[in-house]
TIRO-2110 file (N, C-alpha, C; in Angstrom, 1 decimal):
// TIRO-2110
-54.9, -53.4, 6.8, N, 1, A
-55.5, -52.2, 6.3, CA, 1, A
-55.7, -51.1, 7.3, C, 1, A
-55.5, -51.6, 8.3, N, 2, A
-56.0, -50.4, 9.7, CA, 2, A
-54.8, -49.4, 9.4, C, 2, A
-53.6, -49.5, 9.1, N, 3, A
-52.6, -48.9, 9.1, CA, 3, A
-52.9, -48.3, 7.8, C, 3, A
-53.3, -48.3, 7.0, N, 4, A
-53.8, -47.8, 5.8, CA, 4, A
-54.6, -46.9, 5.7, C, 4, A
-55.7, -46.9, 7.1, N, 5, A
-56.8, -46.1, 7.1, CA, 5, A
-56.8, -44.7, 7.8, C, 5, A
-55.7, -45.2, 9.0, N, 6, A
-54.6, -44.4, 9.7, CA, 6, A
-54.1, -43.3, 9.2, C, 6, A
-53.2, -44.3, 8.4, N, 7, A
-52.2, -43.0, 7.9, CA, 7, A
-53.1, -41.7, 6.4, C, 7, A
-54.3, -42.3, 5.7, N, 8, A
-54.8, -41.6, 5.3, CA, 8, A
-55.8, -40.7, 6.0, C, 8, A
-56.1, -40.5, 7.3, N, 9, A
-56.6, -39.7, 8.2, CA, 9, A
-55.6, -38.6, 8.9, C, 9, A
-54.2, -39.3, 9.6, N, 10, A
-53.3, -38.2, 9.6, CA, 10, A
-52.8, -37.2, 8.2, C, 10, A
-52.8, -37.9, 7.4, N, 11, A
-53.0, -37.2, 5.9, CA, 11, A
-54.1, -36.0, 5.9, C, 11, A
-54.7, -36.5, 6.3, N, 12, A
-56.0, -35.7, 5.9, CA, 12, A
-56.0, -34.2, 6.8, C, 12, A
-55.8, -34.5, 8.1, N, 13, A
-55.7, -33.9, 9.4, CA, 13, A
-54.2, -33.4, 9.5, C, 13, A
-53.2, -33.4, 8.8, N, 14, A
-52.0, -32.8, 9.0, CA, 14, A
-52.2, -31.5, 7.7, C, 14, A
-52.0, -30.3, 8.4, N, 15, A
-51.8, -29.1, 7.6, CA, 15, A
-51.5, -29.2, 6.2, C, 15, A
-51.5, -28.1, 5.5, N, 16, A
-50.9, -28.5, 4.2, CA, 16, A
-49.7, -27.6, 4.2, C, 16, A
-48.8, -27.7, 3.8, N, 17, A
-47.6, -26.8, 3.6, CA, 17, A
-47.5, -25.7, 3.1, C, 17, A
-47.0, -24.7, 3.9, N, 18, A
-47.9, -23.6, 3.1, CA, 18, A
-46.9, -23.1, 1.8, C, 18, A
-47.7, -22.1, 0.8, N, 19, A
-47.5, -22.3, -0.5, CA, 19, A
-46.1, -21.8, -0.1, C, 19, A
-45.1, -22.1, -1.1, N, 20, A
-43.4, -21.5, -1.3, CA, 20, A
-42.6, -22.2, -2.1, C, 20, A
-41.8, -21.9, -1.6, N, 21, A
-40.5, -22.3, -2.6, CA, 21, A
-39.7, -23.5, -1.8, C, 21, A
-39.3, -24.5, -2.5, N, 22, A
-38.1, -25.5, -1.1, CA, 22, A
-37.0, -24.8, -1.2, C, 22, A
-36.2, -25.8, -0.2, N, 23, A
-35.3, -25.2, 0.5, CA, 23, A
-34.2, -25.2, -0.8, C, 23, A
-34.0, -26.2, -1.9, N, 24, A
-33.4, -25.9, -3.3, CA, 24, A
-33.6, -24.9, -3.8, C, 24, A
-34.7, -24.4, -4.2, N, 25, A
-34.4, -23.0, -5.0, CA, 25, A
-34.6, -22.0, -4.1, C, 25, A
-34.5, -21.9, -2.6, N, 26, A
-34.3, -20.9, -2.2, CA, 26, A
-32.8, -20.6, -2.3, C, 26, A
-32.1, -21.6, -1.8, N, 27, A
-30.6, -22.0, -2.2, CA, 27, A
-30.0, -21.5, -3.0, C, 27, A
-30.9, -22.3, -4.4, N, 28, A
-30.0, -21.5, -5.5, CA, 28, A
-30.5, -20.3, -5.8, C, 28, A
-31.2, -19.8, -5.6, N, 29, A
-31.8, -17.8, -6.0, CA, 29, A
-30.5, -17.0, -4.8, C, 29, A
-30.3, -17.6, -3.9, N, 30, A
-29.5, -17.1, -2.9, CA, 30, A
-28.1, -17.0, -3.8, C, 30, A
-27.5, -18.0, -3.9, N, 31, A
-26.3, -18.3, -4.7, CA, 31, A
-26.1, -17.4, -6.2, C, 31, A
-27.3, -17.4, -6.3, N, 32, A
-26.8, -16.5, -7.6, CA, 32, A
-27.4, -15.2, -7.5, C, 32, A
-28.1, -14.8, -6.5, N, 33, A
-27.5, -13.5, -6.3, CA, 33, A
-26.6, -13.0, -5.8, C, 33, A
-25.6, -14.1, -5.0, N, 34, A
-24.1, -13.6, -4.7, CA, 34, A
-23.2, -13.7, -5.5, C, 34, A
-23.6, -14.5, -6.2, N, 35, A
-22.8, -14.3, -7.8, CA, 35, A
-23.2, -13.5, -8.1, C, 35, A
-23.7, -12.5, -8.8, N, 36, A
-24.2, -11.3, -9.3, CA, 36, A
-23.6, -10.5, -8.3, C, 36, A
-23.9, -10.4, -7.0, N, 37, A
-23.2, -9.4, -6.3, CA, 37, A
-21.2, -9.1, -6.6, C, 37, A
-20.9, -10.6, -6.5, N, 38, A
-19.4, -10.5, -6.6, CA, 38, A
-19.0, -9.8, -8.0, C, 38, A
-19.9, -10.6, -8.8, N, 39, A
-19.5, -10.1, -10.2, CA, 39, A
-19.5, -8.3, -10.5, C, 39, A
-20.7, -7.8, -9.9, N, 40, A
-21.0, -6.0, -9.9, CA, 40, A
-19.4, -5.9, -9.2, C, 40, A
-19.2, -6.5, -7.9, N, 41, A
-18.1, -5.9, -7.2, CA, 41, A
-16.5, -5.7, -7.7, C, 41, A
-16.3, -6.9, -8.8, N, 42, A
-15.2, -7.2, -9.5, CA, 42, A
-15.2, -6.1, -10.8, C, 42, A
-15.9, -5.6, -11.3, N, 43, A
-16.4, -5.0, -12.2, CA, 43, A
-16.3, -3.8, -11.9, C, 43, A
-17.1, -3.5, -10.2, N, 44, A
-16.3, -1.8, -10.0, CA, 44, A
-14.7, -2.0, -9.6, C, 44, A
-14.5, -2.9, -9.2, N, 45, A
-13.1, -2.9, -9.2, CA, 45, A
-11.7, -2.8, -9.8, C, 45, A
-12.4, -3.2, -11.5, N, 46, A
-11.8, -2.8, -12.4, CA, 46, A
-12.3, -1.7, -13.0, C, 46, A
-13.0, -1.0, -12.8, N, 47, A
-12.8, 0.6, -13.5, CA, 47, A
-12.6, 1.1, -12.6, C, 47, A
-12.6, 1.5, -11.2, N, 48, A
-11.8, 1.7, -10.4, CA, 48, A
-9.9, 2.4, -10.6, C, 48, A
-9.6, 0.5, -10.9, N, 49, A
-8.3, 0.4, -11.0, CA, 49, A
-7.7, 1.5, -12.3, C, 49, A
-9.1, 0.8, -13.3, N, 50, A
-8.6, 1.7, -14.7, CA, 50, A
-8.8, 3.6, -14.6, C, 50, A
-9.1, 3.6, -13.6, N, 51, A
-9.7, 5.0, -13.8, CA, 51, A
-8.3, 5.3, -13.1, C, 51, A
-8.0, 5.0, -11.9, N, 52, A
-6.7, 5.2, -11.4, CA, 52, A
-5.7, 5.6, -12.6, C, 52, A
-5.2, 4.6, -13.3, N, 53, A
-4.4, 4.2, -13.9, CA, 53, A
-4.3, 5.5, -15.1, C, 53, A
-5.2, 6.0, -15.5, N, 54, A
-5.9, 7.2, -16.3, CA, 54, A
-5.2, 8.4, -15.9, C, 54, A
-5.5, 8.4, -14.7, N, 55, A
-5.6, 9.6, -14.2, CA, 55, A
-4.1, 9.9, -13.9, C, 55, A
-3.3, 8.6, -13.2, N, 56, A
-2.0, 8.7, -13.1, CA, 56, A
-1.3, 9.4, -14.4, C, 56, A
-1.8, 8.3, -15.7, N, 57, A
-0.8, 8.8, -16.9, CA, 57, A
-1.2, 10.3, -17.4, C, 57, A
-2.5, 10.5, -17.1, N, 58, A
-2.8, 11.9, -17.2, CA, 58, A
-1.7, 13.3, -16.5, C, 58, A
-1.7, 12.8, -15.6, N, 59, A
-0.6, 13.7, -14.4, CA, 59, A
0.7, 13.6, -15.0, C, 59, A
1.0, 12.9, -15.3, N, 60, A
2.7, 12.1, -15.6, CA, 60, A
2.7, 13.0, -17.0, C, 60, A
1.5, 12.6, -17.4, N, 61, A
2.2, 13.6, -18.9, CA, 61, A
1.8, 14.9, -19.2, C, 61, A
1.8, 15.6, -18.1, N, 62, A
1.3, 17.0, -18.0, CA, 62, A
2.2, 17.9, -17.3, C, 62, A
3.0, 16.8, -16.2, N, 63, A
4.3, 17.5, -15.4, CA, 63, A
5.3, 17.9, -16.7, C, 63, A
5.9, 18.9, -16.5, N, 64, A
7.1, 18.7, -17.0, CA, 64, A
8.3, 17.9, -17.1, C, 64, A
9.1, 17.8, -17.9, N, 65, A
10.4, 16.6, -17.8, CA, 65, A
11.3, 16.9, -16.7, C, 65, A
11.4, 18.5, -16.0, N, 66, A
12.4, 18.4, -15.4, CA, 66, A
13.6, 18.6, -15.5, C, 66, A
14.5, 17.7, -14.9, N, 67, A
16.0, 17.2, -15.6, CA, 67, A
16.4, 17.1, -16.7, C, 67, A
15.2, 16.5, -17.4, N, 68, A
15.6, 15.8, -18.6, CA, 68, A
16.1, 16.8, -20.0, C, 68, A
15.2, 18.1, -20.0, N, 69, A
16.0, 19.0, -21.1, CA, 69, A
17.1, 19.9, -20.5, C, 69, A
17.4, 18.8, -19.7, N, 70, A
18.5, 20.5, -18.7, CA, 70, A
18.3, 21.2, -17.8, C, 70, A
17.2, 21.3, -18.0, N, 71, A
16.7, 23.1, -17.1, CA, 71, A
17.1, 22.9, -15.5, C, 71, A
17.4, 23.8, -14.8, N, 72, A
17.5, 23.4, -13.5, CA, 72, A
16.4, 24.5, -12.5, C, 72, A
15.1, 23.8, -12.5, N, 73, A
13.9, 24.5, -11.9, CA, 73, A
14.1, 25.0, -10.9, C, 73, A
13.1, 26.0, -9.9, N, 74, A
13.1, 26.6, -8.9, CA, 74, A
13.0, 25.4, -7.5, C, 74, A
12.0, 24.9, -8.1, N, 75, A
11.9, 23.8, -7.3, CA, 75, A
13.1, 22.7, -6.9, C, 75, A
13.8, 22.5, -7.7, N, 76, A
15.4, 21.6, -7.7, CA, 76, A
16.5, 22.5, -6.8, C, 76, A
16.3, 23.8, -7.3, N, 77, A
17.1, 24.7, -6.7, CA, 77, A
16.8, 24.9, -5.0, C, 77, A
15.6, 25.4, -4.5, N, 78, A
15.1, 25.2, -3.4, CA, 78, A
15.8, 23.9, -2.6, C, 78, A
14.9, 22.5, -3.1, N, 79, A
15.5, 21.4, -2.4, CA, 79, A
17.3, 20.9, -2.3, C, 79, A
18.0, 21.8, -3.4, N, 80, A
19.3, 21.8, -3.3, CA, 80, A
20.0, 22.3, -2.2, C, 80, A
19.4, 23.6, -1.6, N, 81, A
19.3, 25.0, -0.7, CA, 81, A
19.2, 23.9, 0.4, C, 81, A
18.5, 23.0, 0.9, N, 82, A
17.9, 22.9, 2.0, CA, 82, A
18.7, 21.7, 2.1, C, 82, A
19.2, 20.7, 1.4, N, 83, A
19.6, 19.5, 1.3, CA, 83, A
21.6, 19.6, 1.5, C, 83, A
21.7, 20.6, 1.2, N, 84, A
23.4, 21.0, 1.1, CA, 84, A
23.9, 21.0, 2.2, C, 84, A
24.8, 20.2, 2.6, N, 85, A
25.7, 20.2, 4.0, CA, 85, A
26.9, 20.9, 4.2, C, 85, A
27.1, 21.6, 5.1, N, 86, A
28.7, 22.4, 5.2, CA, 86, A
29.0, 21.9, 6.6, C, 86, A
30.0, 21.7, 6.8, N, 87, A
31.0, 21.9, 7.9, CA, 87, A
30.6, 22.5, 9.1, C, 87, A
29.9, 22.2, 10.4, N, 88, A
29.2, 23.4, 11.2, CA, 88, A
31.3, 24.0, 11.8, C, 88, A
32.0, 23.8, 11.5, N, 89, A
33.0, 24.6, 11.8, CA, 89, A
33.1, 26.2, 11.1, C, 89, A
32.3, 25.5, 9.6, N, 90, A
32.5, 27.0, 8.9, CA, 90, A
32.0, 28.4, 9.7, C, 90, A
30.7, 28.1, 10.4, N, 91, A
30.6, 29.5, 11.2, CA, 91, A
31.6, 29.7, 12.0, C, 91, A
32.4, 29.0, 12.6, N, 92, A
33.4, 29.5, 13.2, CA, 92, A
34.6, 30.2, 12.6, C, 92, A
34.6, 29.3, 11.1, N, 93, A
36.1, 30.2, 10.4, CA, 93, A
35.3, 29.8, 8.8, C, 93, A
34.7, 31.3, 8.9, N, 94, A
34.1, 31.6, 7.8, CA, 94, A
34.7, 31.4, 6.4, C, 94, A
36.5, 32.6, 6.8, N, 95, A
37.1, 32.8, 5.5, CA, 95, A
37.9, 31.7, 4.9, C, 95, A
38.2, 30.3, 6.2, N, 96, A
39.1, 29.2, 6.0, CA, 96, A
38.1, 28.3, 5.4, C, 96, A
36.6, 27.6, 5.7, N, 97, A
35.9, 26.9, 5.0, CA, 97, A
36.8, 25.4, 5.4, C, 97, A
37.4, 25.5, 6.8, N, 98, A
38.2, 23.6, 6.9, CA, 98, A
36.9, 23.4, 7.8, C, 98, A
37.4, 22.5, 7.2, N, 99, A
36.7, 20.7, 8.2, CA, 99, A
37.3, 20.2, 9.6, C, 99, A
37.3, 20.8, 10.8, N, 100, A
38.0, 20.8, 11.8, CA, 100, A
37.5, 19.2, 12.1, C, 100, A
36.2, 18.8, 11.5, N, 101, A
36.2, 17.6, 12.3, CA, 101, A
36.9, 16.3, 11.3, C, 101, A
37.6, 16.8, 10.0, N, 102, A
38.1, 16.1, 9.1, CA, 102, A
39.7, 16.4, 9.4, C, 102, A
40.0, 17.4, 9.3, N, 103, A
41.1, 17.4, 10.2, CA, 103, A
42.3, 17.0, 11.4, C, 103, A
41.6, 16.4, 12.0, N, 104, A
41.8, 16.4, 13.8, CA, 104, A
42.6, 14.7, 13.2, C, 104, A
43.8, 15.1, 14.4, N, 105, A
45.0, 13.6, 14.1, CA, 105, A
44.2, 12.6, 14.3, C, 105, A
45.4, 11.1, 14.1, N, 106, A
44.0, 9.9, 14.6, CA, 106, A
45.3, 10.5, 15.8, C, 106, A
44.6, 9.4, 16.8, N, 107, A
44.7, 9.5, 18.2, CA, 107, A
45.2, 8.0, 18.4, C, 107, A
45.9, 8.4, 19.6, N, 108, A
46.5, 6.4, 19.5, CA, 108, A
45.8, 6.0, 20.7, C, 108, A
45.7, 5.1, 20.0, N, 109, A
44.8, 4.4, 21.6, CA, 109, A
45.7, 3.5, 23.0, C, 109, A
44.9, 3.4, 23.9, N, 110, A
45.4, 3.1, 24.9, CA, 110, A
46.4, 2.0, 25.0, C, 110, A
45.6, 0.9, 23.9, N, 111, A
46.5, -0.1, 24.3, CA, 111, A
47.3, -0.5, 23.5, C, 111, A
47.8, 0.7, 22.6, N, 112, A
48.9, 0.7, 22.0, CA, 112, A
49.9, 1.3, 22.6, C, 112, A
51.5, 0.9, 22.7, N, 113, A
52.3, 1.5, 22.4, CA, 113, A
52.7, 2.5, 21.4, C, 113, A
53.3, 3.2, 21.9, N, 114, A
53.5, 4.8, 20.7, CA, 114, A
54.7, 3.9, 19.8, C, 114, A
56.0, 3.3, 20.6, N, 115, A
56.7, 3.0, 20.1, CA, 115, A
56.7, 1.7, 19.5, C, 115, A
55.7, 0.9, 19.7, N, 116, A
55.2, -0.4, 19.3, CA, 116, A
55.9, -1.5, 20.1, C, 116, A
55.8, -2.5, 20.0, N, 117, A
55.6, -3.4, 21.1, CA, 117, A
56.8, -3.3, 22.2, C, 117, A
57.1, -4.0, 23.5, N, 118, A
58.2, -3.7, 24.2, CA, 118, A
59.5, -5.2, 24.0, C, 118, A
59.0, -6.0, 23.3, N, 119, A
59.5, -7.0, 22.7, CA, 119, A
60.0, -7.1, 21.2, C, 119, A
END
């Protein structure tokens, strides 16, 4: 019984815990407000995306077609202007318009013979 009398005096004499919550439902209040958090997050992330998505088709159907009824805009015309390649020979021979560098013979190479083999 001495052990008995013991341990209800350290009882008696050991603090009391102070008031709160254990370490379980601090746990879980924690857990589920990060569930709550992810959830807000996933949520702006899809109106986000949808609002994107809105705004794209909004633009898309407000451009004109373009190409599509024919027309050939200012703007096609422009990038046509700037994209068009000529011959840098032509400033040299304006009225002929040749391709000097399409032109030019092939060339025979070295280690051919002109007359083909000597055997």
């Amino acid at each position: 019984m001495p052990e008995r009398r013991l341990e209800d005096a350290v009882r008696r004499a050991w603090p009391a815990p102070p008031p709160g919550r254990g370490f379980a439902e601090v746990w879980a209040g924690a857990a589920a407000r990060e569930a709550r958090r992810r959830q807000r997050a996933r949520a702006l992330a899809a109106a986000a995306a949808v609002a994107a998505l809105a705004v794209t088709l909004v633009v898309l159907m407000s451009t004109p077609g373009g190409e599509a009824d024919g027309a050939f805009d200012l703007r096609t015309a422009e990038l046509y202007e700037t994209t068009r390649w000529t011959a840098p020979s032509d400033a040299l021979l304006p009225e002929r318009r040749v391709d000097l560098y399409g032109e030019l013979p092939a060339m025979i190479e070295s280690t051919e013979m002109p007359g083909g083999p000597l055997l």
